[in-house]
The first five atom37 places (N, CA, C, CB, O) and aatype in JSON, in Angstrom:
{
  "aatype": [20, 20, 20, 20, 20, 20, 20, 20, 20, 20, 20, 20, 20, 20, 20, 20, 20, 20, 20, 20, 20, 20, 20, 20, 20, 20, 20, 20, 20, 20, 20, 20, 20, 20, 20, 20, 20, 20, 20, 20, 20, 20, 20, 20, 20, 20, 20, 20, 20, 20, 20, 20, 20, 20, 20, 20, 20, 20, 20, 20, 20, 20, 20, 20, 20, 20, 20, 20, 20, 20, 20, 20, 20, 20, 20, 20, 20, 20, 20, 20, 20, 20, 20, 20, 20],
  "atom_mask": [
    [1, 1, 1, 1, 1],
    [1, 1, 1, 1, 1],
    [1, 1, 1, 1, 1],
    [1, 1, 1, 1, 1],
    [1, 1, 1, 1, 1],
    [1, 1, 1, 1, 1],
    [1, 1, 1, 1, 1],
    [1, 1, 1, 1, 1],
    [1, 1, 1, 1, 1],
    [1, 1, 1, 1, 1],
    [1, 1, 1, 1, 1],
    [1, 1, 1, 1, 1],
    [1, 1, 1, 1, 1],
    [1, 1, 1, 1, 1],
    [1, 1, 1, 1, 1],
    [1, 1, 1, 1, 1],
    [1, 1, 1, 1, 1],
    [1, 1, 1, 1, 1],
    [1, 1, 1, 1, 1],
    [1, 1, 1, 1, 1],
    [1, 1, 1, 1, 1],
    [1, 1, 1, 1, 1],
    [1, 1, 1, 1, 1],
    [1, 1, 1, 1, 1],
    [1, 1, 1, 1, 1],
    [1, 1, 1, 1, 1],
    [1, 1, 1, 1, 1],
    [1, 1, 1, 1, 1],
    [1, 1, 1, 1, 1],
    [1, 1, 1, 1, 1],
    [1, 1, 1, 1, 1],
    [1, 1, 1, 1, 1],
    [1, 1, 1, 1, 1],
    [1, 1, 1, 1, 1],
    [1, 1, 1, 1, 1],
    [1, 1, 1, 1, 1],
    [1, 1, 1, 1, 1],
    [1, 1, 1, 1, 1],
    [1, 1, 1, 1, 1],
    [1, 1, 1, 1, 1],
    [1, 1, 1, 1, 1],
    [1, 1, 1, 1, 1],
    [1, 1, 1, 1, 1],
    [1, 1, 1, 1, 1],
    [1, 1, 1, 1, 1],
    [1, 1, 1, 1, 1],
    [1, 1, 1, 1, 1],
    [1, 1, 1, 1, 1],
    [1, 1, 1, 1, 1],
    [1, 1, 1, 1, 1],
    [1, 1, 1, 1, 1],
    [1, 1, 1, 1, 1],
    [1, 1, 1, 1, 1],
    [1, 1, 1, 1, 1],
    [1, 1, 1, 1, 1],
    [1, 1, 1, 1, 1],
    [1, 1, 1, 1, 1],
    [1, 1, 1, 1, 1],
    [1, 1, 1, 1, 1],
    [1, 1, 1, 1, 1],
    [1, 1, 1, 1, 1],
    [1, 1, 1, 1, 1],
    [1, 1, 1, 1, 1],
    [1, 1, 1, 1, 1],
    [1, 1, 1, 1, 1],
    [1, 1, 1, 1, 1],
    [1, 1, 1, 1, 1],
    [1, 1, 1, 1, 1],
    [1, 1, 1, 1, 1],
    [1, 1, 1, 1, 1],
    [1, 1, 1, 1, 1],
    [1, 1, 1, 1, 1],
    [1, 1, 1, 1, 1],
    [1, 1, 1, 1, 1],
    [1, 1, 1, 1, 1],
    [1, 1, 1, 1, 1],
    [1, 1, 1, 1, 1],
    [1, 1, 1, 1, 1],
    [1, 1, 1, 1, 1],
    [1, 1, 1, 1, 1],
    [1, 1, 1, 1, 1],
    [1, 1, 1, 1, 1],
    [1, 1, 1, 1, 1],
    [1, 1, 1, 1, 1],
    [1, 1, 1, 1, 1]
  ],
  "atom_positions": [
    [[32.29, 375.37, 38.08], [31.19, 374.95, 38.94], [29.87, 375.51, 38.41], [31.43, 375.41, 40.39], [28.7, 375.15, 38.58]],
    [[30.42, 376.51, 37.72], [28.56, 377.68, 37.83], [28.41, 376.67, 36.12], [28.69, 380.75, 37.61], [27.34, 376.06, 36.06]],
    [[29.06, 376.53, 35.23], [28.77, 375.83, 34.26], [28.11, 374.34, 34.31], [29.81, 375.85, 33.71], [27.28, 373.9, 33.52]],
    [[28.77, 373.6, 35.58], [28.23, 372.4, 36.14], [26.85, 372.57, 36.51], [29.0, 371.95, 37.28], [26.01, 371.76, 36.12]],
    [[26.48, 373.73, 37.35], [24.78, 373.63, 37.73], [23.72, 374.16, 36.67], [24.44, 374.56, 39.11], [22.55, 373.79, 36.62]],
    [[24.31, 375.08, 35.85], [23.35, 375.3, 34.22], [23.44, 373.78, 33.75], [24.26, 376.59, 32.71], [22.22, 373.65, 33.68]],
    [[23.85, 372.7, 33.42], [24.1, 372.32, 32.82], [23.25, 370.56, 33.18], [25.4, 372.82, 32.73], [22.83, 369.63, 32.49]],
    [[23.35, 370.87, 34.62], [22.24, 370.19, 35.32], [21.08, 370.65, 35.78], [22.6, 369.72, 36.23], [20.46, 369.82, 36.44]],
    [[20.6, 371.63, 35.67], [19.32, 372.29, 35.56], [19.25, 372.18, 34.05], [19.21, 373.85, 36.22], [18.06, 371.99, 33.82]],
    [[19.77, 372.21, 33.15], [18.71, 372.36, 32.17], [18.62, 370.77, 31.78], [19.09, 373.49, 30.84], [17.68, 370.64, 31.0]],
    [[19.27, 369.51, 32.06], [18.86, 368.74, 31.7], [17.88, 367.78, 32.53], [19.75, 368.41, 31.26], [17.39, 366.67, 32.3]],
    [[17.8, 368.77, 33.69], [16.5, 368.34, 34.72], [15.2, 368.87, 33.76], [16.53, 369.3, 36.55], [14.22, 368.19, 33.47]],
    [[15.46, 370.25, 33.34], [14.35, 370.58, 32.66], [13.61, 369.87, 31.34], [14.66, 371.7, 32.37], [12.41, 369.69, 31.09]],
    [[15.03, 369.49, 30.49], [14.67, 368.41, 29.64], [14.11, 367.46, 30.05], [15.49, 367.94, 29.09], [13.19, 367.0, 29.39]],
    [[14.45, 366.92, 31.15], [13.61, 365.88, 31.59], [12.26, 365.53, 31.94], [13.98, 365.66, 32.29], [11.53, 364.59, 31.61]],
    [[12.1, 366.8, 32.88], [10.18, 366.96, 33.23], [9.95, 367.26, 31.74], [9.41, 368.6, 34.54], [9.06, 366.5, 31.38]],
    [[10.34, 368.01, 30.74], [9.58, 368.09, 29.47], [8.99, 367.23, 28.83], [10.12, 368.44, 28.69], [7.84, 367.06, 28.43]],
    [[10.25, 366.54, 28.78], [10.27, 364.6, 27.63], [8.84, 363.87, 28.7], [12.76, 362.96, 28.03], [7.81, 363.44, 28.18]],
    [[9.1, 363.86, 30.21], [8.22, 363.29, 31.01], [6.35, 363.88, 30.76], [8.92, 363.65, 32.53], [5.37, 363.16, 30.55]],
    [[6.38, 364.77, 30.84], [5.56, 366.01, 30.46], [4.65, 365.36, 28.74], [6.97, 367.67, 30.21], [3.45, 365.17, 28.58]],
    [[5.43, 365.24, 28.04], [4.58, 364.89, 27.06], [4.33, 363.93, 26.47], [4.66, 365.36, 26.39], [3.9, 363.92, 25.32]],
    [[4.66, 362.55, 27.43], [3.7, 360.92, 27.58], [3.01, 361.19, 28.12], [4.06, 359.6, 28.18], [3.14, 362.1, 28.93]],
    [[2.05, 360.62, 27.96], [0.49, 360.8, 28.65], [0.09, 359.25, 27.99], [-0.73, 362.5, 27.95], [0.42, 358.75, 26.92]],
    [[-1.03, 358.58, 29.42], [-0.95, 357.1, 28.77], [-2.43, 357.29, 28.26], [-0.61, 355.57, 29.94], [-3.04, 358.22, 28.8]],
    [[-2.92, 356.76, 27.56], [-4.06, 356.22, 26.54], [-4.42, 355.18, 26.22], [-3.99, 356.47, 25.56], [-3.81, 354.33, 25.58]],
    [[-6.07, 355.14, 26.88], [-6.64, 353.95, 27.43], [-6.65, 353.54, 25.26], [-8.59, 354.21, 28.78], [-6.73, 354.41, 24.4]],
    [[-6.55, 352.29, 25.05], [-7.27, 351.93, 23.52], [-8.67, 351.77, 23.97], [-6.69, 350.39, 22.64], [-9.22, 351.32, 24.97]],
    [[-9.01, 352.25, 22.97], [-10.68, 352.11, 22.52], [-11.15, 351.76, 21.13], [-11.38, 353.45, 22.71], [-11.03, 352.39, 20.08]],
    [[-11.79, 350.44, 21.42], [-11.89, 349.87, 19.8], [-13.26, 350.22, 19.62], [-11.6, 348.07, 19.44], [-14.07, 350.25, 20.55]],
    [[-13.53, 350.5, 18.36], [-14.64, 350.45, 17.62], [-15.83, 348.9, 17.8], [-13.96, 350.64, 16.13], [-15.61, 347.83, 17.24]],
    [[-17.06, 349.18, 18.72], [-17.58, 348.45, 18.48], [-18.24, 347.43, 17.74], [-17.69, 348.71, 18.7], [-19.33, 347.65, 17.21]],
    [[-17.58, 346.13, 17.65], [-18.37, 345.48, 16.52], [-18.93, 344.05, 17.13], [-17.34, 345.23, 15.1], [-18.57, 342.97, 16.68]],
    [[-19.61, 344.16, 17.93], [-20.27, 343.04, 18.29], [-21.63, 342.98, 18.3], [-19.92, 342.71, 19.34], [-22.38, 342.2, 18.89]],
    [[-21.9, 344.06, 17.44], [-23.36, 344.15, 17.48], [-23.87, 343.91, 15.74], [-23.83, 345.83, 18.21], [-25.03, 344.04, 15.34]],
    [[-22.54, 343.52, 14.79], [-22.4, 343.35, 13.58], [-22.55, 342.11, 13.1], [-21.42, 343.78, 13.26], [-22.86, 341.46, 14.1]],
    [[-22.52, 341.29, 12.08], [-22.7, 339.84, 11.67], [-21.25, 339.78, 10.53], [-24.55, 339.5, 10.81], [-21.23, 340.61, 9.63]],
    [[-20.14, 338.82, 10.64], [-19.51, 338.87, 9.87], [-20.13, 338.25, 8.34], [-18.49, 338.4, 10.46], [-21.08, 337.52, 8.08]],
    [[-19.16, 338.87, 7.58], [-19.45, 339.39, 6.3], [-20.79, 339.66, 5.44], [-18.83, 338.69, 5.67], [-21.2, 339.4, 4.3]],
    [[-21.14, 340.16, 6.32], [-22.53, 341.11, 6.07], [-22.2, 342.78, 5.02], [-23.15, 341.65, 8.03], [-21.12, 343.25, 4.64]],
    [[-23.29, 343.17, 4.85], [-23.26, 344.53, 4.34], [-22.96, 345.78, 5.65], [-24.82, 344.74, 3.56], [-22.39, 346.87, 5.55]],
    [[-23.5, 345.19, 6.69], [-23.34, 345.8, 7.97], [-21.56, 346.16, 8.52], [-24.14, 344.67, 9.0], [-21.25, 347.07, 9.28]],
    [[-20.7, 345.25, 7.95], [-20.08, 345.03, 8.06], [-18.97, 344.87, 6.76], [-20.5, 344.46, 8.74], [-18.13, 343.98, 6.67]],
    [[-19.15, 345.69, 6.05], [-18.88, 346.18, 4.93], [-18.35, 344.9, 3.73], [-17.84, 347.31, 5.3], [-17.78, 345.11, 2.66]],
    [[-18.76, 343.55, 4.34], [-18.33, 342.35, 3.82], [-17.18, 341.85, 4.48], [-18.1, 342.44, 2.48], [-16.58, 340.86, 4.06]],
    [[-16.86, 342.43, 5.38], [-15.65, 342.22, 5.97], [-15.91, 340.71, 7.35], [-15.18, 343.99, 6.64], [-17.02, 340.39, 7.77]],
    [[-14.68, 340.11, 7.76], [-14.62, 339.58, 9.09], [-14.83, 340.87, 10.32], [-13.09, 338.8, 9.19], [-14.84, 342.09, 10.21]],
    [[-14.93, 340.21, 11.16], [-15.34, 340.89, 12.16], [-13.8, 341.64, 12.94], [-16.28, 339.79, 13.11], [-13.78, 342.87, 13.02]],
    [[-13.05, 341.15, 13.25], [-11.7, 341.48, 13.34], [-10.93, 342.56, 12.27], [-11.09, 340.2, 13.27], [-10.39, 343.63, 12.56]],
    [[-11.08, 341.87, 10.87], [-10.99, 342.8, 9.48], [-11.66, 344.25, 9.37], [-11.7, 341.99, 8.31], [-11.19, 345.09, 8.6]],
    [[-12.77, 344.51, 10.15], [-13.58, 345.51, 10.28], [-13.28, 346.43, 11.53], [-14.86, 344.96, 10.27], [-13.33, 347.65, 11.65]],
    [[-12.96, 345.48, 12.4], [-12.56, 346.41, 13.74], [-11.3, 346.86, 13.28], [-12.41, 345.59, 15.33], [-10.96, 347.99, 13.65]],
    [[-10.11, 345.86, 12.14], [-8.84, 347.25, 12.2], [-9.53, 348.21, 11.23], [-6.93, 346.83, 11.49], [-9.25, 349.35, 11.59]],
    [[-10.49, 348.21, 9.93], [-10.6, 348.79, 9.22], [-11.2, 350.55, 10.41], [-11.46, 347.85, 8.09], [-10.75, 351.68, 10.25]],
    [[-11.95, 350.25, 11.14], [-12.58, 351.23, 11.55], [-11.59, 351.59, 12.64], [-14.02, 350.94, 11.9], [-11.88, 352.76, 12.89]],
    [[-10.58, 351.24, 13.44], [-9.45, 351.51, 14.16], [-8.8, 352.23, 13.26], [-8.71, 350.4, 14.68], [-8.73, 353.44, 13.48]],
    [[-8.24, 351.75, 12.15], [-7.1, 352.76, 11.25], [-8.35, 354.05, 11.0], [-6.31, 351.81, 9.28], [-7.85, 355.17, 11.13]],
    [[-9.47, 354.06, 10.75], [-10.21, 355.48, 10.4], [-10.09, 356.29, 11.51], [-11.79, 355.38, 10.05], [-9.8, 357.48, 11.46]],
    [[-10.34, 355.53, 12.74], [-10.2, 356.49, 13.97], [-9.15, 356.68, 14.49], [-10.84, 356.21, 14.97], [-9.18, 357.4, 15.48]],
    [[-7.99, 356.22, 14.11], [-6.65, 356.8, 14.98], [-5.73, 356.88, 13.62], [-5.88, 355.56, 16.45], [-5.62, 358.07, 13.32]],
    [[-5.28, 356.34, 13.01], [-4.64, 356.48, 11.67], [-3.86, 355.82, 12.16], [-4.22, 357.71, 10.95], [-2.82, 356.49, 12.19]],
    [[-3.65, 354.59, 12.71], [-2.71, 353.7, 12.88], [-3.77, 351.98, 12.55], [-1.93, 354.05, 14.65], [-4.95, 351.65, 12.67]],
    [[-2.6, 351.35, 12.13], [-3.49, 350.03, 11.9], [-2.73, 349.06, 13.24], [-3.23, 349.2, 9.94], [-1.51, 349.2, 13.31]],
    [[-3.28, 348.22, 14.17], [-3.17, 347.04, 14.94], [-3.24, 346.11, 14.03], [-4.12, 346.85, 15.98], [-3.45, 346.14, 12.82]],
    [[-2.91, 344.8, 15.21], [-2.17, 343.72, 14.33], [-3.7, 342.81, 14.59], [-0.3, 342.93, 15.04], [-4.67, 342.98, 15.33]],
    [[-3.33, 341.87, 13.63], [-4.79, 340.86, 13.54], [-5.11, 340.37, 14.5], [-4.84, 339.7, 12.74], [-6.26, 339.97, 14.62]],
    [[-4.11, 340.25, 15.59], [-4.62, 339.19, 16.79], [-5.21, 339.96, 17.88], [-3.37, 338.26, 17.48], [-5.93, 339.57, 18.79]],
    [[-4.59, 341.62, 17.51], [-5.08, 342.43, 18.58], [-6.31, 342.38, 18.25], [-4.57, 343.78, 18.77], [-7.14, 341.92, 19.04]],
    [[-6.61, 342.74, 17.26], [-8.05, 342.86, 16.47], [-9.05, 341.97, 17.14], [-7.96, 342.38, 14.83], [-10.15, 342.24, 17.63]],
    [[-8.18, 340.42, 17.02], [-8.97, 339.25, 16.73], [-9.3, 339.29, 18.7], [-7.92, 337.61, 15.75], [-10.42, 339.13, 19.17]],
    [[-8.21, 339.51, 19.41], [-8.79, 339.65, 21.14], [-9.48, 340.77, 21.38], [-7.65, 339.74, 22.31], [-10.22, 340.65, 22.36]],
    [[-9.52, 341.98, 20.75], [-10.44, 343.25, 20.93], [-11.99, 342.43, 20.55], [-9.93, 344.79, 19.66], [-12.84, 342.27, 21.43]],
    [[-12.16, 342.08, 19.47], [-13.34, 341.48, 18.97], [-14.41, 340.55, 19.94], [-12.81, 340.65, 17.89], [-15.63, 340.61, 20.1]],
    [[-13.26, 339.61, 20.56], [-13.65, 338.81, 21.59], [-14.1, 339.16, 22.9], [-12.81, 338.14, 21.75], [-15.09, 338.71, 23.48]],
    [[-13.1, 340.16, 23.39], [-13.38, 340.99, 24.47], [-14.99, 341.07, 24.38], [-12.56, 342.45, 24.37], [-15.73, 340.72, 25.29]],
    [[-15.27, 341.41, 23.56], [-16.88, 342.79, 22.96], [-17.71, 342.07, 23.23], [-17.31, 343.42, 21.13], [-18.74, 342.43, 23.8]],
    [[-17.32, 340.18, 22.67], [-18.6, 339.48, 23.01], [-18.65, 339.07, 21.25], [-20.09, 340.62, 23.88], [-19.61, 338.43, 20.82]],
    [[-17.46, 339.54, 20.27], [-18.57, 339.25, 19.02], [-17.91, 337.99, 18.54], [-18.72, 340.54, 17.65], [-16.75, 337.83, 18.92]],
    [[-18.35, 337.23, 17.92], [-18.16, 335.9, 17.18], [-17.31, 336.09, 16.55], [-19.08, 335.32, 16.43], [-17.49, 336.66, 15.48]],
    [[-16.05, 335.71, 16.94], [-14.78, 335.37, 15.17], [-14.55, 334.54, 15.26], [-13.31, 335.91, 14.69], [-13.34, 334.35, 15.25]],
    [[-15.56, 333.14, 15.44], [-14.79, 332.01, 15.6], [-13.94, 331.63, 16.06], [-14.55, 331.71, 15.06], [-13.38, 332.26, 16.96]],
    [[-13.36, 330.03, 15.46], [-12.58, 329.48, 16.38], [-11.17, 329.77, 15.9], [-12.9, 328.02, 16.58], [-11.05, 330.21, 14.75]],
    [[-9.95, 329.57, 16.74], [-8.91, 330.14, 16.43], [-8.14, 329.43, 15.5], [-8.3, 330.42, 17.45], [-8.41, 328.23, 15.49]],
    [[-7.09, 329.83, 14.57], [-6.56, 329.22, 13.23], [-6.04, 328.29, 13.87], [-5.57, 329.99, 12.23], [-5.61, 328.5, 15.0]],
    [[-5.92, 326.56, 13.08], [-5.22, 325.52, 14.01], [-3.65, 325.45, 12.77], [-6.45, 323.6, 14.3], [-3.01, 324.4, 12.78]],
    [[-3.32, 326.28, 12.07], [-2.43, 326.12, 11.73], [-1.6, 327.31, 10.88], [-2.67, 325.12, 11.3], [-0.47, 327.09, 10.46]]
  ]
}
């Protein structure tokens, strides 16, 4: 019995731990709607192309193009119209 309640206390404890160190995190993209695609401003890049470029500098992870391409839109900045194929 006394082995049964160590044994469930400590995997309660594991638990608040594992729980304990998610924490949620708003994304925050790098503004680029105040940029002109493929400009110098914009390092020659698309506007989407530039928001992952400056996303991977600030978090060290790269997003996918479409996230990019709806972060971009969100902002207000021009990436055109969407691929028809």
């Amino acid at each position: 019995m006394r082995k049964f309640i160590v044994t469930i206390a400590l995997g309660g404890a594991m638990l608040l731990g594992a729980m304990g160190t998610q924490s949620a995190q708003a994304q925050t993209y790098p503004n680029v709607a105040d940029r002109t695609a493929f400009s110098p401003a914009a390092n020659y890049m698309s506007l989407p192309g530039y928001l992952r470029f400056l996303y991977l500098q600030q978090s060290q992870r790269w997003i996918s193009r479409e996230e990019a391409i709806n972060a971009a839109r969100a902002q207000g900045a021009n990436v055109g119209p969407a691929p028809t194929g």
